[in-house]
C-alpha positions as CSV (number, residue, x, y, z in Angstrom):
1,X,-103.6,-121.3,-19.0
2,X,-104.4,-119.7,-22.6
3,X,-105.1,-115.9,-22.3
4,X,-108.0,-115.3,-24.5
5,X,-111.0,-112.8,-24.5
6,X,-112.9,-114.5,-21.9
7,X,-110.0,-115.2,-19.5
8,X,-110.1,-113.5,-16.1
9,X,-107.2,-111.7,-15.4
10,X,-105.8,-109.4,-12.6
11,X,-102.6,-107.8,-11.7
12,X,-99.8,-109.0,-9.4
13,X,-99.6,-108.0,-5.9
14,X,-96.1,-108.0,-5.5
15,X,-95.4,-104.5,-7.4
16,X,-94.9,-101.0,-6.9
17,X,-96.8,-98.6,-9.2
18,X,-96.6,-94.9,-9.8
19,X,-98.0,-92.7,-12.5
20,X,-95.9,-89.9,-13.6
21,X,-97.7,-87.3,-16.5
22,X,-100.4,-89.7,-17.5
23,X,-98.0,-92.5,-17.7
24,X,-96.9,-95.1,-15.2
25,X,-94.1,-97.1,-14.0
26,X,-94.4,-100.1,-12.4
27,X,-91.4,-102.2,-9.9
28,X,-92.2,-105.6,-9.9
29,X,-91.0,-107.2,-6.8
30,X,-90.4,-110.5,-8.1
31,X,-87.4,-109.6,-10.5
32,X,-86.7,-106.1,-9.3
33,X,-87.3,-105.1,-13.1
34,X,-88.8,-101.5,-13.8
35,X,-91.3,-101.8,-16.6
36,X,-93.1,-98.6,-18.3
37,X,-96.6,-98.1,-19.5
38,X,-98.3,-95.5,-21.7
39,X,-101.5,-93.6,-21.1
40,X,-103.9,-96.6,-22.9
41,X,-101.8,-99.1,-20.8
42,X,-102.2,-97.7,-17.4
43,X,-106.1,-97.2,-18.0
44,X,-105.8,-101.5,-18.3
45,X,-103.2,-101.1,-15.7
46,X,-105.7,-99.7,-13.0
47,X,-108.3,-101.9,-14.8
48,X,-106.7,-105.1,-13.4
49,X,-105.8,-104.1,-10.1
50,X,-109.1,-106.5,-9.0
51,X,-109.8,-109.5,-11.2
52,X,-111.4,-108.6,-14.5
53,X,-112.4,-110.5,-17.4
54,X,-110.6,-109.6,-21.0
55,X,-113.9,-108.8,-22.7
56,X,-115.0,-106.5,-19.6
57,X,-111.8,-104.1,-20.0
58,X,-112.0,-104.2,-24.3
59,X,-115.5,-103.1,-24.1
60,X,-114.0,-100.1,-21.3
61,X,-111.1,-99.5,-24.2
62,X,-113.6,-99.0,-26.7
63,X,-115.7,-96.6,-24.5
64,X,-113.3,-94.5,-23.1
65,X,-110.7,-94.2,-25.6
66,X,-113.2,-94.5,-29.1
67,X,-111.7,-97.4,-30.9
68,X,-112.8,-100.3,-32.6
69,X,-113.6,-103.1,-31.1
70,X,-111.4,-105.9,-33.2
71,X,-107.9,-103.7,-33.2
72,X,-108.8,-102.9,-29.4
73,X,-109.2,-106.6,-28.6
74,X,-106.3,-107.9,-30.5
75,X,-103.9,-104.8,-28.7
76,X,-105.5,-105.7,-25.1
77,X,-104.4,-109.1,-25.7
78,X,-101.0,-108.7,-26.8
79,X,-100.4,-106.2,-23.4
80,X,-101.8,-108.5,-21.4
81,X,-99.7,-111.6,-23.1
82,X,-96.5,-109.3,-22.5
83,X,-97.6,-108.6,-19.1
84,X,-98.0,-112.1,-18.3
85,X,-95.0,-113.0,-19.8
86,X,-93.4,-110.0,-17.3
87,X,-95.2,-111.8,-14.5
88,X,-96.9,-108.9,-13.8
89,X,-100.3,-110.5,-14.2
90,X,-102.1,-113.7,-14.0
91,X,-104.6,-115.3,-15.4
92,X,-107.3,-116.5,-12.2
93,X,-110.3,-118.7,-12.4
94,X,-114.3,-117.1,-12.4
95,X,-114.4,-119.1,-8.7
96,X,-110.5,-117.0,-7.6
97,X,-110.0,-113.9,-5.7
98,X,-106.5,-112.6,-5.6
């Protein structure tokens, strides 16, 4: 499945999370691979702990953080995409709940 701005996504359940100064580090149980995220990236981080759509967390970006909407999308996708790619998230239909 295609991750684009109307794609549902949410995180994966088998991970251990912990923020640390604003940032957070995540465990993902899969690979046993520690991964690190940055304050913008842990806002999308908590953002996907329950299925949400792409456009639903750019327009939160934009709110909270006072961005532009284009550069915001474009960023929110390529995290996600390299989350994905981690398996850290997946991409779940409108009718899923994970």
């Amino acid at each position: 499945m295609n991750l684009s701005i109307n794609s549902r996504v949410v995180a994966i359940r088998d991970h251990v999370s912990c923020e640390l100064e604003g940032e957070a580090v995540i465990l993902s149980l899969v690979d046993c691979v520690y991964y690190g995220l940055n304050e913008v990236a842990l806002a999308i981080w908590e953002l996907i702990q329950k299925p949400a759509f792409v456009w639903e967390i750019r327009d939160e970006m934009v709110r909270q953080f006072q961005v532009e909407s284009d550069s915001c999308e474009r960023d929110i996708l390529n995290l996600l995409g390299q989350l994905k790619d981690s398996s850290l998230l997946q991409i779940v239909s409108s009718s899923e709940e994970s």
